[in-house]
CHARMM-style PDB file with segment names, atoms N, HN, CA, C and O in Angstrom:
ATOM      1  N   UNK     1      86.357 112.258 163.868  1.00  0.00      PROA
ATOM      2  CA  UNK     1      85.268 112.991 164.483  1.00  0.00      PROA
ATOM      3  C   UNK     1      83.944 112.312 164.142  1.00  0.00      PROA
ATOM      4  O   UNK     1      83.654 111.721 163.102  1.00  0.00      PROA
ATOM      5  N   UNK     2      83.343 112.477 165.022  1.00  0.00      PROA
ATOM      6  HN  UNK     2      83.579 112.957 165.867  1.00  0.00      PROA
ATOM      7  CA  UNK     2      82.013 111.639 164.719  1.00  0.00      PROA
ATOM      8  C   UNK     2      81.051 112.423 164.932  1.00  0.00      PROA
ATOM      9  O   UNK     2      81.358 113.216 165.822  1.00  0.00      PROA
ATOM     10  N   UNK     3      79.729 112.630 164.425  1.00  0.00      PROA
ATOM     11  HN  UNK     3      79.479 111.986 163.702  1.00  0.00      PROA
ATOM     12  CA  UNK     3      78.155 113.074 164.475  1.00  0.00      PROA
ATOM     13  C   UNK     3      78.262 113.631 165.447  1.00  0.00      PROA
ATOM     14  O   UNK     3      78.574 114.778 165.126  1.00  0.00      PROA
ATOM     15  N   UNK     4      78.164 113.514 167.172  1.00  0.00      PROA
ATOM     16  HN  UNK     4      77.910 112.582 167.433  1.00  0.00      PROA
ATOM     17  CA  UNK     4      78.119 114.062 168.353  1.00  0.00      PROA
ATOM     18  C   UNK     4      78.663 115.022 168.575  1.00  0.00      PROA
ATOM     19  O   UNK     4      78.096 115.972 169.115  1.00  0.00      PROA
ATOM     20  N   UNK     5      80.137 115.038 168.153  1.00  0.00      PROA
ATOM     21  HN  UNK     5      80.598 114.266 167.714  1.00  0.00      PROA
ATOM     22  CA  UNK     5      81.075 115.718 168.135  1.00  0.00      PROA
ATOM     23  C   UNK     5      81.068 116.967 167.596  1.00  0.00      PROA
ATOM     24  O   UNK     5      81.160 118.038 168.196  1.00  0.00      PROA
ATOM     25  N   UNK     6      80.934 116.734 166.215  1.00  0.00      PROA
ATOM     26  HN  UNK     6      80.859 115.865 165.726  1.00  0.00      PROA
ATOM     27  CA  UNK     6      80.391 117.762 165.164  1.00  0.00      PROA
ATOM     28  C   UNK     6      78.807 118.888 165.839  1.00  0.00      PROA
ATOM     29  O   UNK     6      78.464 120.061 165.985  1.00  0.00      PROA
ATOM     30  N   UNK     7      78.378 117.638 166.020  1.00  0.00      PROA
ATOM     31  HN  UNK     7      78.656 116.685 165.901  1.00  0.00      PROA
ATOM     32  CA  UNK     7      76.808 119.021 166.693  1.00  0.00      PROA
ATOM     33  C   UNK     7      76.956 119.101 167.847  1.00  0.00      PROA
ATOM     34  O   UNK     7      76.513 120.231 168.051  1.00  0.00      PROA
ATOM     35  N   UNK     8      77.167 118.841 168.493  1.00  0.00      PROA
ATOM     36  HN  UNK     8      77.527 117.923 168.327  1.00  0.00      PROA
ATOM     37  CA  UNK     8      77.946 119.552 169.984  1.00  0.00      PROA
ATOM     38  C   UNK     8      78.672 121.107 169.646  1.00  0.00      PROA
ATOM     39  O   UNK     8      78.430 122.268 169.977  1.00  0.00      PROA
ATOM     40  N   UNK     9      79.655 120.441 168.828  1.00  0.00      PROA
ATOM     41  HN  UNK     9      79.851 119.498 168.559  1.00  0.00      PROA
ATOM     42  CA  UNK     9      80.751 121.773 168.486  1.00  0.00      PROA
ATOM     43  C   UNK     9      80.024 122.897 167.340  1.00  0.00      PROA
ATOM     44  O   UNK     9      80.582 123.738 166.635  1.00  0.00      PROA
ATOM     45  N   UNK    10      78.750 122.592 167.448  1.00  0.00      PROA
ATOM     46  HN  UNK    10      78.296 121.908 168.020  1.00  0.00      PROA
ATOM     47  CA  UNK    10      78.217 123.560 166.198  1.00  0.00      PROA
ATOM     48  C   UNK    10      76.915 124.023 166.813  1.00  0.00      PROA
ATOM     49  O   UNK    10      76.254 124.878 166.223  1.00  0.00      PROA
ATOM     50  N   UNK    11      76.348 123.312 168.409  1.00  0.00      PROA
ATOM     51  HN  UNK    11      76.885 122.617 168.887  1.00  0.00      PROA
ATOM     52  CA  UNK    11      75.413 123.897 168.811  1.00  0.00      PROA
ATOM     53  C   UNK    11      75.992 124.221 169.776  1.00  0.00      PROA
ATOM     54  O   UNK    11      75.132 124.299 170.652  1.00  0.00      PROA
ATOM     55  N   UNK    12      77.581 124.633 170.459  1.00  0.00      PROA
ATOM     56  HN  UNK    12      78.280 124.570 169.747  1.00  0.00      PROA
ATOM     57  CA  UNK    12      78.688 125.895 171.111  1.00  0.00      PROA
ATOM     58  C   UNK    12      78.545 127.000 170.398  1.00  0.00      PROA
ATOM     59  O   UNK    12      78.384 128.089 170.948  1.00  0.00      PROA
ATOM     60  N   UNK    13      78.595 126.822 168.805  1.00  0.00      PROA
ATOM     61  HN  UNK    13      78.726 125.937 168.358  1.00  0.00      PROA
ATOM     62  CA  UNK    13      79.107 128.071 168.349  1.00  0.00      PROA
ATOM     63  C   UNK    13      77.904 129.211 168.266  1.00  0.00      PROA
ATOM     64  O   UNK    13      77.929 130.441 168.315  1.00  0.00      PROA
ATOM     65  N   UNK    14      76.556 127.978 168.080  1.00  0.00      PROA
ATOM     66  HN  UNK    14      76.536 126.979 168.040  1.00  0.00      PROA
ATOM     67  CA  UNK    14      75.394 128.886 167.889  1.00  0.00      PROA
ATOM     68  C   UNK    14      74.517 129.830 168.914  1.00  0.00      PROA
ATOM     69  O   UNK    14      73.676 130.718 168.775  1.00  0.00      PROA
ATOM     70  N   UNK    15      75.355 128.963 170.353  1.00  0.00      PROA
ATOM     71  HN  UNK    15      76.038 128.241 170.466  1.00  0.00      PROA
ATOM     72  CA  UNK    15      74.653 129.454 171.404  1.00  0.00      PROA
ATOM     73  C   UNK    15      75.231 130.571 171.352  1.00  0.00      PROA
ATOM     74  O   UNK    15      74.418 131.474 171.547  1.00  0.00      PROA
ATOM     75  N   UNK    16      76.599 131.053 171.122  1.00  0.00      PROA
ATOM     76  HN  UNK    16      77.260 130.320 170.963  1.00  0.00      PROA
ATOM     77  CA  UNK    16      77.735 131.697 170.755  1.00  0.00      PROA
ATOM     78  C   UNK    16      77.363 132.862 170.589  1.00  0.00      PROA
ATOM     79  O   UNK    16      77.440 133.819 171.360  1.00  0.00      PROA
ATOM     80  N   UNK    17      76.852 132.775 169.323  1.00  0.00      PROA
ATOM     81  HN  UNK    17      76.789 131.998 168.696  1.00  0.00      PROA
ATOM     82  CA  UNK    17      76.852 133.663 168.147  1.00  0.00      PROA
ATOM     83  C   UNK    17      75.413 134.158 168.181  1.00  0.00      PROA
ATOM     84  O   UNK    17      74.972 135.093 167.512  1.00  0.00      PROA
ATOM     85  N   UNK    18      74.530 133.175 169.319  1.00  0.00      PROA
ATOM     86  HN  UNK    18      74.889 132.415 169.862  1.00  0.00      PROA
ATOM     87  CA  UNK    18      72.900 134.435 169.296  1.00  0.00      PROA
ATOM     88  C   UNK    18      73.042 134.833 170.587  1.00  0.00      PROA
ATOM     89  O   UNK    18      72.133 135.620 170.854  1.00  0.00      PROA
ATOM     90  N   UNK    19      73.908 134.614 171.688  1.00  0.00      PROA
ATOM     91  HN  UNK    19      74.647 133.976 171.470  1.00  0.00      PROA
ATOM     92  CA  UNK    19      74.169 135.917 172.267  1.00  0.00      PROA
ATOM     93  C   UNK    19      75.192 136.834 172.415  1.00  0.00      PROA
ATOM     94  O   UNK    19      75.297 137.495 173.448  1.00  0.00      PROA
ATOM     95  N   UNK    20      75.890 136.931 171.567  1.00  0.00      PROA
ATOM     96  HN  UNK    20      75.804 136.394 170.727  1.00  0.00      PROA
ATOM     97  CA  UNK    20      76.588 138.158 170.781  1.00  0.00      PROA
ATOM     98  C   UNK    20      75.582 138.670 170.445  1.00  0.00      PROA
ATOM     99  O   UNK    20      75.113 139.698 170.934  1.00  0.00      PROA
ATOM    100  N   UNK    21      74.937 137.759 169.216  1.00  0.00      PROA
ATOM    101  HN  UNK    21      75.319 136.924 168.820  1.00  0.00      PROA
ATOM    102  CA  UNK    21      73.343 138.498 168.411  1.00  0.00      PROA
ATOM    103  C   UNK    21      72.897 139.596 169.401  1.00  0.00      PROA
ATOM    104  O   UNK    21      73.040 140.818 169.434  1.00  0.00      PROA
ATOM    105  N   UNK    22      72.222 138.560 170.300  1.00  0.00      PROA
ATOM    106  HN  UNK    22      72.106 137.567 170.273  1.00  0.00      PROA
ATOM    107  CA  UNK    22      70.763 139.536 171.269  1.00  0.00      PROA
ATOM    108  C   UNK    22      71.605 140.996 172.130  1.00  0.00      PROA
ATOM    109  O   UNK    22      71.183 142.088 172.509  1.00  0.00      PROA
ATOM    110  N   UNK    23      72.646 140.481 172.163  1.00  0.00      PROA
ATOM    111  HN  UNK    23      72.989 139.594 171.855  1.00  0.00      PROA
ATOM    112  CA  UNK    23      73.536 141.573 173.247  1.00  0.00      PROA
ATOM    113  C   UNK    23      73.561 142.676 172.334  1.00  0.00      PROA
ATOM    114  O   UNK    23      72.846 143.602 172.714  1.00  0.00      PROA
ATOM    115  N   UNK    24      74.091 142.851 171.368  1.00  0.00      PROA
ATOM    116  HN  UNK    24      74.672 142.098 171.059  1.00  0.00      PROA
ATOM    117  CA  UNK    24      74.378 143.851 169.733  1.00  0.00      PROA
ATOM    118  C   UNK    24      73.253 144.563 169.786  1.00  0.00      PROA
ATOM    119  O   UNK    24      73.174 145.765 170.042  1.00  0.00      PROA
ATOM    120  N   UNK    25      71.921 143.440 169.421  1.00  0.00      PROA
ATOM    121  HN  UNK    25      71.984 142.464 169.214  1.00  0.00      PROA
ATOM    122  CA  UNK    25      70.769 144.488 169.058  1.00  0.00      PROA
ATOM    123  C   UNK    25      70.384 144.835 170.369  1.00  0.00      PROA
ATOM    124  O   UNK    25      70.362 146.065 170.322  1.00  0.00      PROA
ATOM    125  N   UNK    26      70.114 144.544 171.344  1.00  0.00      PROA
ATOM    126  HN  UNK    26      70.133 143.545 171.381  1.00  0.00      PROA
ATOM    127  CA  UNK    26      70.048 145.411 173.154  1.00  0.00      PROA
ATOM    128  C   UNK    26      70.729 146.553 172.741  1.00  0.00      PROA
ATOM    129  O   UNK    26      70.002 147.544 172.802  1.00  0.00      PROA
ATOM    130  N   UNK    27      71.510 146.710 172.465  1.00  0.00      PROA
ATOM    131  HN  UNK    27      72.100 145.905 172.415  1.00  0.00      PROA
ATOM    132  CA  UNK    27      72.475 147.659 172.589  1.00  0.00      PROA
ATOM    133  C   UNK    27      72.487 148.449 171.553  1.00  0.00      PROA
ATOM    134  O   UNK    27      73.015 149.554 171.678  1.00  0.00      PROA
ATOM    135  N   UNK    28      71.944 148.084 170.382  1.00  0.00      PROA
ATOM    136  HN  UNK    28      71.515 147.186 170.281  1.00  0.00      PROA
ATOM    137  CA  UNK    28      71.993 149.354 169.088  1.00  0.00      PROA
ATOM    138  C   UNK    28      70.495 149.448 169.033  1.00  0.00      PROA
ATOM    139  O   UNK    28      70.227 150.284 168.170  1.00  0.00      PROA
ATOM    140  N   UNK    29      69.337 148.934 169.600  1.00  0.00      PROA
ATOM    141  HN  UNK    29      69.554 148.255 170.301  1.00  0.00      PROA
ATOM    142  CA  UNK    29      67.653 149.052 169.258  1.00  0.00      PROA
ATOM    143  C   UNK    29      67.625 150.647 170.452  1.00  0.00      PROA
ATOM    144  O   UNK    29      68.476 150.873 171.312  1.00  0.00      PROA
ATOM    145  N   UNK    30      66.803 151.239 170.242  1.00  0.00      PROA
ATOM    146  HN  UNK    30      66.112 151.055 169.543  1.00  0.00      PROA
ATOM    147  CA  UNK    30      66.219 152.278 170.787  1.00  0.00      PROA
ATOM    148  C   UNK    30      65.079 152.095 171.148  1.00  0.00      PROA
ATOM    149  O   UNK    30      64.731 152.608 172.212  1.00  0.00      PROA
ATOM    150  N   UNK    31      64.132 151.302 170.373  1.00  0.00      PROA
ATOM    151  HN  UNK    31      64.415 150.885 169.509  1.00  0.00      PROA
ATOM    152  CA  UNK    31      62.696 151.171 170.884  1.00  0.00      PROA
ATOM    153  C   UNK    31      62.515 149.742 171.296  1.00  0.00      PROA
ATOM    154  O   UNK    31      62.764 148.817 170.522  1.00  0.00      PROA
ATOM    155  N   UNK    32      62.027 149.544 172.665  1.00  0.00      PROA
ATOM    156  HN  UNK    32      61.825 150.296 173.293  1.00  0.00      PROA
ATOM    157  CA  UNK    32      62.287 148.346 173.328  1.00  0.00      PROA
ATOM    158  C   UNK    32      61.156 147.236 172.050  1.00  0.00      PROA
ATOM    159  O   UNK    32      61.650 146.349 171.355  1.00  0.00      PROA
ATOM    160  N   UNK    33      59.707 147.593 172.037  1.00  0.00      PROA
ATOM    161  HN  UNK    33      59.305 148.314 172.601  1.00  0.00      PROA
ATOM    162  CA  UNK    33      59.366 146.526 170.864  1.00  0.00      PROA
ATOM    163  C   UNK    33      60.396 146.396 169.651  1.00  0.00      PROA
ATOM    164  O   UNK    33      59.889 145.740 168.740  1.00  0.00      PROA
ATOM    165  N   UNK    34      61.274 146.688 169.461  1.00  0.00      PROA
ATOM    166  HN  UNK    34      61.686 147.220 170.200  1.00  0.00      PROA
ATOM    167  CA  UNK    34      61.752 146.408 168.261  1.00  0.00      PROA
ATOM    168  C   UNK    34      63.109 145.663 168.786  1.00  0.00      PROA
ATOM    169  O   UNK    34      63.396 144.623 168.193  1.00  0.00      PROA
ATOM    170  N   UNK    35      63.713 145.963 169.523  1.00  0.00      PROA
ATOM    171  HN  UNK    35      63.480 146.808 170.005  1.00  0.00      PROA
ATOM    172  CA  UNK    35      64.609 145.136 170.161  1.00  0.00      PROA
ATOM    173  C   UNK    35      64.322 144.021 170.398  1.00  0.00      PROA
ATOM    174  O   UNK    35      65.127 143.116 170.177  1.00  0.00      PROA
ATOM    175  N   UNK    36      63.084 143.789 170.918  1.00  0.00      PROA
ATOM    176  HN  UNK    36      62.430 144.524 171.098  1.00  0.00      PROA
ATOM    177  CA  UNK    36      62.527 142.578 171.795  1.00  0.00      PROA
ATOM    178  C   UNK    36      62.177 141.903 170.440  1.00  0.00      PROA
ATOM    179  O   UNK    36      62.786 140.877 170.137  1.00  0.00      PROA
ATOM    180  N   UNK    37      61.396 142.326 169.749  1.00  0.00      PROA
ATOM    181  HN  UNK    37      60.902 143.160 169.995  1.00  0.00      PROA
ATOM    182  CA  UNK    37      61.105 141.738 168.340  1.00  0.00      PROA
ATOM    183  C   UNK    37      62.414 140.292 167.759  1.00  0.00      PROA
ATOM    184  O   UNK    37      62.517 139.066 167.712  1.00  0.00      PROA
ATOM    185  N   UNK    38      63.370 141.898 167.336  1.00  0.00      PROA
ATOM    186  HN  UNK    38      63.287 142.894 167.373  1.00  0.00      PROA
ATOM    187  CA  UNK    38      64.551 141.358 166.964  1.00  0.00      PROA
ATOM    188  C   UNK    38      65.181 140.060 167.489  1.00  0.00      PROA
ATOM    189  O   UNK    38      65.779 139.214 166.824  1.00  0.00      PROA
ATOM    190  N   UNK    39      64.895 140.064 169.002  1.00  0.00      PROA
ATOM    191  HN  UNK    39      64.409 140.751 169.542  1.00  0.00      PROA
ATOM    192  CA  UNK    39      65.839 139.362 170.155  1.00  0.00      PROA
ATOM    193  C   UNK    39      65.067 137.945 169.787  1.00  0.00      PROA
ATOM    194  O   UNK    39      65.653 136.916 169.450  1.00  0.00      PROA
ATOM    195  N   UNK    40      63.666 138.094 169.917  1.00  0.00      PROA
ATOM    196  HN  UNK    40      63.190 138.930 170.191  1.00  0.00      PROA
ATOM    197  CA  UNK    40      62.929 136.620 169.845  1.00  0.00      PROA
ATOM    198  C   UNK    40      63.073 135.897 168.527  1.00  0.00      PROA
ATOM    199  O   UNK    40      62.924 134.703 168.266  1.00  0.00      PROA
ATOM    200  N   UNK    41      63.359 136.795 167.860  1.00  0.00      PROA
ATOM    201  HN  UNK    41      63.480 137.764 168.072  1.00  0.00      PROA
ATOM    202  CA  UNK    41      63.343 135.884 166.043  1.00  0.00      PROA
ATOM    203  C   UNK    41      64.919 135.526 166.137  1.00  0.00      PROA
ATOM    204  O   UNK    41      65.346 134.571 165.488  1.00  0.00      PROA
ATOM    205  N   UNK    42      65.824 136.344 166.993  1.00  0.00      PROA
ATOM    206  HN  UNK    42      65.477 137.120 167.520  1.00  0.00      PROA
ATOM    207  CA  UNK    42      67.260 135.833 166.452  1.00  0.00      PROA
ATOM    208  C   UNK    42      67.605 134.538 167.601  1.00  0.00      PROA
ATOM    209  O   UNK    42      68.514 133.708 167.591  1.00  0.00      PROA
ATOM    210  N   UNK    43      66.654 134.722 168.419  1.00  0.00      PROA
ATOM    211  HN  UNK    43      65.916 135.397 168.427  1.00  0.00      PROA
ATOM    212  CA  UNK    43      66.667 133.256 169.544  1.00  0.00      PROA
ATOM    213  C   UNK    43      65.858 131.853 169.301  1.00  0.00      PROA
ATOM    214  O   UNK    43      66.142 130.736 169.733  1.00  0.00      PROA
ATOM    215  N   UNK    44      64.275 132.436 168.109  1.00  0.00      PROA
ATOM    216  HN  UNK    44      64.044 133.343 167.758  1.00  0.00      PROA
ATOM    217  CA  UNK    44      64.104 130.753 167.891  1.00  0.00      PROA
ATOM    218  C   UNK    44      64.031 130.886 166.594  1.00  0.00      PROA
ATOM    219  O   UNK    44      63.227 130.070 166.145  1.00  0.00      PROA
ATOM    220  N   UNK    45      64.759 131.900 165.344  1.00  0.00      PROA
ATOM    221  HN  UNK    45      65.412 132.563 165.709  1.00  0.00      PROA
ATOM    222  CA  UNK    45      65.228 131.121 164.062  1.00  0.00      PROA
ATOM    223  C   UNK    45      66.697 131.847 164.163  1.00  0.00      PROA
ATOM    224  O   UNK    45      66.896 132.985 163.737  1.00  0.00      PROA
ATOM    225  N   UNK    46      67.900 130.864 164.912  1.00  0.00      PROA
ATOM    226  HN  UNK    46      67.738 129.940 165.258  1.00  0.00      PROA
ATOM    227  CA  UNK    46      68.989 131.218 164.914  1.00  0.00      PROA
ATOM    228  C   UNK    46      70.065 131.616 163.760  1.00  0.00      PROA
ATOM    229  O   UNK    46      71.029 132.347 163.990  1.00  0.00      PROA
ATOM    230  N   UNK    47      69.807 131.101 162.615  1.00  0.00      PROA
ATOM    231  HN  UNK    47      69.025 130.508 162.428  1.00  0.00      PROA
ATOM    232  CA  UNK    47      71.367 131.103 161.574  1.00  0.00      PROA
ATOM    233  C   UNK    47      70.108 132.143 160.755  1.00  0.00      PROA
ATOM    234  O   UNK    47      70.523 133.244 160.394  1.00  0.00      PROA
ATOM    235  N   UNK    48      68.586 131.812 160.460  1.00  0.00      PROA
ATOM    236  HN  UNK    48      68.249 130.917 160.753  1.00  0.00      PROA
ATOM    237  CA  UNK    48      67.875 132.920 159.836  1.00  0.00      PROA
ATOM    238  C   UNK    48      67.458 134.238 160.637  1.00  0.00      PROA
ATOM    239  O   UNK    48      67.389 135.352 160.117  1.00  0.00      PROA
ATOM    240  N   UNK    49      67.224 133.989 161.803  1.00  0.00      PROA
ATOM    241  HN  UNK    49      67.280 133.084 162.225  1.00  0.00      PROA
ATOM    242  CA  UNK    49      67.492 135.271 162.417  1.00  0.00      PROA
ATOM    243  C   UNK    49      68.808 136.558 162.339  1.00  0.00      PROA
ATOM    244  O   UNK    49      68.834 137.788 162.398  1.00  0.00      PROA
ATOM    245  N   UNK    50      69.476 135.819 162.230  1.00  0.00      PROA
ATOM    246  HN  UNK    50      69.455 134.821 162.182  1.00  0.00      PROA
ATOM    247  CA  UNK    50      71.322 136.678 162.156  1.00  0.00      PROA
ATOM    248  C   UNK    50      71.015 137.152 160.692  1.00  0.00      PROA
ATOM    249  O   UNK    50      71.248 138.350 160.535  1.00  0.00      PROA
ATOM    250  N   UNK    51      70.598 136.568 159.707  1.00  0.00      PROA
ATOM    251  HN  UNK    51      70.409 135.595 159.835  1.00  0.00      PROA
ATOM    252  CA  UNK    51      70.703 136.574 158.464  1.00  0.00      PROA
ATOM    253  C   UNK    51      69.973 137.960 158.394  1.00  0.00      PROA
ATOM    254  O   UNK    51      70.500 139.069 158.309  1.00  0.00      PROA
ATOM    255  N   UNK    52      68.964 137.722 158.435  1.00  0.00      PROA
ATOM    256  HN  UNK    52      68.536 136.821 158.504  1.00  0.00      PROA
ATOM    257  CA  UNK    52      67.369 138.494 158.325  1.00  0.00      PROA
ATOM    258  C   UNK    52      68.009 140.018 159.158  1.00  0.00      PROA
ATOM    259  O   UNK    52      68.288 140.964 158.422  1.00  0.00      PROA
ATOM    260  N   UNK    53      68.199 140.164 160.607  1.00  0.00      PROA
ATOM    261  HN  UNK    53      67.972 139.395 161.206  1.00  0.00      PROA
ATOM    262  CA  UNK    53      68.749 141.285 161.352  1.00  0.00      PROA
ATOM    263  C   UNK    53      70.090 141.659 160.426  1.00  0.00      PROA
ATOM    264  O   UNK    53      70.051 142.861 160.162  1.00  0.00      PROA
ATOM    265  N   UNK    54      71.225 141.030 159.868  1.00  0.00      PROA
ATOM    266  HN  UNK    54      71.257 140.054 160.082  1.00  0.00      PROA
ATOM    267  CA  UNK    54      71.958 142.050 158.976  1.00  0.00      PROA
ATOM    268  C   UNK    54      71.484 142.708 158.038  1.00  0.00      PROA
ATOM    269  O   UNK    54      71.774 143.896 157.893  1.00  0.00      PROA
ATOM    270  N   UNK    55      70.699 142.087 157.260  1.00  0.00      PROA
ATOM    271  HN  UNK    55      70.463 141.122 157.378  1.00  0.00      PROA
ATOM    272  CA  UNK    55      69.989 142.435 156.044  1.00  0.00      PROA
ATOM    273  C   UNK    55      69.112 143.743 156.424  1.00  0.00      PROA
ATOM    274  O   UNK    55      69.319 144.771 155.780  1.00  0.00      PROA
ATOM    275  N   UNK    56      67.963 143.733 157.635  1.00  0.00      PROA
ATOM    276  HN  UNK    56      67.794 142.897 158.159  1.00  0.00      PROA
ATOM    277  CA  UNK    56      67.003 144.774 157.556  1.00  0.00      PROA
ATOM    278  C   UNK    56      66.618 145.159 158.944  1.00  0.00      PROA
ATOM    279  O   UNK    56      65.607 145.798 159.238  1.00  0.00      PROA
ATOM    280  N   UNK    57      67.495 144.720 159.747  1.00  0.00      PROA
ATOM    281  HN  UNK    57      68.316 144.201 159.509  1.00  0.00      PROA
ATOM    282  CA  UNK    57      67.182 145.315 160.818  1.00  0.00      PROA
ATOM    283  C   UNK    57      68.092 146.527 161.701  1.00  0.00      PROA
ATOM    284  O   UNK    57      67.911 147.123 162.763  1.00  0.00      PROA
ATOM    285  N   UNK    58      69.187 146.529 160.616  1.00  0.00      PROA
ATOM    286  HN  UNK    58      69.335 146.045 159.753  1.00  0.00      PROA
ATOM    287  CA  UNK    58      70.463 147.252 161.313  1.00  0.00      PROA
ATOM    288  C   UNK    58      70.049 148.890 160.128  1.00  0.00      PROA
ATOM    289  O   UNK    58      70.680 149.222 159.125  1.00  0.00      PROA
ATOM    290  N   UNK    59      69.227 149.363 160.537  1.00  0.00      PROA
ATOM    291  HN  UNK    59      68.715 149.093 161.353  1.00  0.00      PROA
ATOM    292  CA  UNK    59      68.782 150.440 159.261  1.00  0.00      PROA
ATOM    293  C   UNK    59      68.389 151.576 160.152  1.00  0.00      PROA
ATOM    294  O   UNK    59      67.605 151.298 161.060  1.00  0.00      PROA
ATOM    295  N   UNK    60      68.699 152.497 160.069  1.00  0.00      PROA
ATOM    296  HN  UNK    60      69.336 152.723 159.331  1.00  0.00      PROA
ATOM    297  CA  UNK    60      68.355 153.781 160.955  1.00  0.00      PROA
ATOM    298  C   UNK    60      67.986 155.377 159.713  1.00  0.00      PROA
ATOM    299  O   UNK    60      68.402 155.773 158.625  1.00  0.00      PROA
ATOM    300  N   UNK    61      66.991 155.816 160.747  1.00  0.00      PROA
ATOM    301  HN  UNK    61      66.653 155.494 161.631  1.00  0.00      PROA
ATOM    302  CA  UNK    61      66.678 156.657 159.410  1.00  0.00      PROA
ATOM    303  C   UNK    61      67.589 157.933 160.097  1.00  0.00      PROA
ATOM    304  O   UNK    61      67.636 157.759 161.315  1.00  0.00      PROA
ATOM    305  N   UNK    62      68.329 159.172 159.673  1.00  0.00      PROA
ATOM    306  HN  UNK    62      68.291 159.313 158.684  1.00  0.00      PROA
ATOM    307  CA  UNK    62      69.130 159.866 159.986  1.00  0.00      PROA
ATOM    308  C   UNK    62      68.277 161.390 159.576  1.00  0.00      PROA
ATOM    309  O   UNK    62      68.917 162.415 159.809  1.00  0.00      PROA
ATOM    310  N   UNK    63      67.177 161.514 159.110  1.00  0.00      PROA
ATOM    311  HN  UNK    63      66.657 160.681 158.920  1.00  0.00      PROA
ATOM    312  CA  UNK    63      66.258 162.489 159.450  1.00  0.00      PROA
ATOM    313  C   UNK    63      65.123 163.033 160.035  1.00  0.00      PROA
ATOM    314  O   UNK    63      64.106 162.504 159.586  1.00  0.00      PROA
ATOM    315  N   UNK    64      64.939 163.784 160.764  1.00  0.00      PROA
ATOM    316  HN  UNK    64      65.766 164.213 161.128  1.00  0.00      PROA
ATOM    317  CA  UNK    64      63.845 164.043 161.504  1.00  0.00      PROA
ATOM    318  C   UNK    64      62.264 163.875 160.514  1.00  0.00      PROA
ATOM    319  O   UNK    64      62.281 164.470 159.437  1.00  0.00      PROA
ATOM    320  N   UNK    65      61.372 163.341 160.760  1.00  0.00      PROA
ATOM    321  HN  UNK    65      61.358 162.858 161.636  1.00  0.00      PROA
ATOM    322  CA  UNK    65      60.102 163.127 160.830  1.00  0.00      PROA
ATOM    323  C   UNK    65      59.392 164.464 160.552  1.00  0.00      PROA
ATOM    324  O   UNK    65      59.539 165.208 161.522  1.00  0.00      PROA
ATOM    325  N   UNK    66      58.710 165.000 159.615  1.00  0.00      PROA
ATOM    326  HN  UNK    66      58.590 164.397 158.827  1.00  0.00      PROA
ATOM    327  CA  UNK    66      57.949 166.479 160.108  1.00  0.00      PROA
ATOM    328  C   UNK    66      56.440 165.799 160.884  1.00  0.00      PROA
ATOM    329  OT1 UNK    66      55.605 166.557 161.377  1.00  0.00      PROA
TER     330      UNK     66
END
């Protein structure tokens, strides 16, 4: 296997894996700025975007606000 080969087959997996990303958070965000937020950081910092959205973006608060 050679260089080409290798990042070819590793910029498949990434295109891959940030739209799984963007599709997930579309689909679990409620408030479109925060979705959209999410979507642009996990599209131009890809392997730190994924990172960053498991860590603190998948967080929901489960009580009402007074």
């Amino acid at each position: 296997m050679n260089w080409e080969t290798i990042t070819g087959i590793f910029a498949l997996v990434d295109s891959f894996l940030v739209g799984l990303f963007v599709l997930w958070i579309l689909s679990l965000k409620r408030e479109p700025t925060s979705a959209i937020a999410w979507s642009v950081t996990v599209i131009f910092l890809p392997i730190i975007g994924m990172f960053l959205f498991l860590i603190f973006g998948y967080q929901t608060i489960h009580r009402p606000l007074r």
